[in-house]
C-alpha positions as CSV (number, residue, x, y, z in Angstrom):
1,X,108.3,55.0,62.7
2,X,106.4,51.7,61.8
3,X,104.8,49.7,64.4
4,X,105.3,45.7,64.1
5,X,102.7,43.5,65.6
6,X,104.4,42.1,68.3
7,X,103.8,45.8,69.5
8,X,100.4,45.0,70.2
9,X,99.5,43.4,73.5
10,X,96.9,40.8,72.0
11,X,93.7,39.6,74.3
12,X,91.4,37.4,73.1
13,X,88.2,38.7,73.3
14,X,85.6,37.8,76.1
15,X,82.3,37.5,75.2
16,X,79.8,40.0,77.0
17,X,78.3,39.1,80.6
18,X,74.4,38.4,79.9
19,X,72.5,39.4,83.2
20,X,70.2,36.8,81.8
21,X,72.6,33.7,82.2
22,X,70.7,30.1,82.4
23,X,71.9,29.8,86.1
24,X,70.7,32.6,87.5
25,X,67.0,32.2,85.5
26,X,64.4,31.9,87.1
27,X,61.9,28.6,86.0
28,X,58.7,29.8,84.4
29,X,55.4,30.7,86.0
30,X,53.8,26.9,84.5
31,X,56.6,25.1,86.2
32,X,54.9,24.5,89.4
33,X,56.3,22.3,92.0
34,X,54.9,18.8,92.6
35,X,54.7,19.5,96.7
36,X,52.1,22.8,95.3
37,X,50.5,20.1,93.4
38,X,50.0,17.0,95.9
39,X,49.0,20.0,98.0
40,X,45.8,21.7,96.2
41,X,44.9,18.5,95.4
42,X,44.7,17.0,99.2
43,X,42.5,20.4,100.1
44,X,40.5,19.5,96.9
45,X,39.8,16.1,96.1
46,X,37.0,15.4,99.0
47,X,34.6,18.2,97.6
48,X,31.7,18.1,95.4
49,X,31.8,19.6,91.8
50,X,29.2,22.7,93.0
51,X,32.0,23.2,95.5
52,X,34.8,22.7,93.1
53,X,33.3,25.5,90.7
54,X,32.6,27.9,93.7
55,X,36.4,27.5,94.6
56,X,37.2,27.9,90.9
57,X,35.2,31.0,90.5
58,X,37.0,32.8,93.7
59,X,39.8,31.9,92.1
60,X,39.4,33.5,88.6
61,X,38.3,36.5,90.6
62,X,41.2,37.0,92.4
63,X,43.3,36.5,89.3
64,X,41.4,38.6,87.5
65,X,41.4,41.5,89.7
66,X,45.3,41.2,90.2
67,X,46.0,40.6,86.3
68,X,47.3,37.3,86.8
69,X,44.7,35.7,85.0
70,X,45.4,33.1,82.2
71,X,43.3,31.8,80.3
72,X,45.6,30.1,77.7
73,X,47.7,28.6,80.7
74,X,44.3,27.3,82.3
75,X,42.9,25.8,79.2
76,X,46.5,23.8,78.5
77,X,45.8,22.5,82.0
78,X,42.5,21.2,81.1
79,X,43.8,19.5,78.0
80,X,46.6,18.1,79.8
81,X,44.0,16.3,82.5
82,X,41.7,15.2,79.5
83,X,43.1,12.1,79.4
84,X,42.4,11.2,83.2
85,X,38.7,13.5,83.0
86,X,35.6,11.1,82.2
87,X,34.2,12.9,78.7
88,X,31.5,14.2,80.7
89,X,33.6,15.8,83.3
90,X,35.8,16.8,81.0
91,X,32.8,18.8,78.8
92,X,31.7,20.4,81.4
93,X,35.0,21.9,82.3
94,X,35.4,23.3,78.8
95,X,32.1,25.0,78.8
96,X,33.2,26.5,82.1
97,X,36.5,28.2,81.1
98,X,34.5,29.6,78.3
99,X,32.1,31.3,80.5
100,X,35.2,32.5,82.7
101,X,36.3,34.2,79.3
């Protein structure tokens, strides 16, 4: 008994289901929206730098002590406002995340 190929029910292969796909993905952790943004900055932009650095160090805290702290992620920040930072301000920034290290 020989078989012949048009014994075969052909199907063209499907390609596996990733649970991963790019529509169901969530956005990354850096891509925050601009309302978050325009947001911290309106509770932010009327206080002083002692202030500022208080409200960073609370911050770092509670990041810290939930294991959400960045580092990396908050230094990119920094270098991405370096061109809008006066030099001084923007020295004085980099010395802090070193000493939130």
């Amino acid at each position: 008994m020989s078989k012949n190929f048009a014994d075969f029910n052909y199907q063209k292969p499907q390609p596996p289901k990733d649970k991963g796909s790019k529509n169901n993905e969530k956005q990354p952790a850096t891509n925050i929206d601009e309302q978050k943004i325009r947001q911290a900055y309106d509770n932010l932009k009327d206080l002083d730098s002692s202030a500022l650095a208080s409200k960073l160090a609370e911050e770092v805290g509670r990041q810290k002590a939930d294991g959400s702290f960045d580092f990396d992620l908050l230094s990119q920040s920094v270098e991405a406002m370096r061109a809008f930072l006066p030099a001084d301000t923007y020295q004085n920034l980099k010395k802090l995340l070193e000493n939130l290290r």
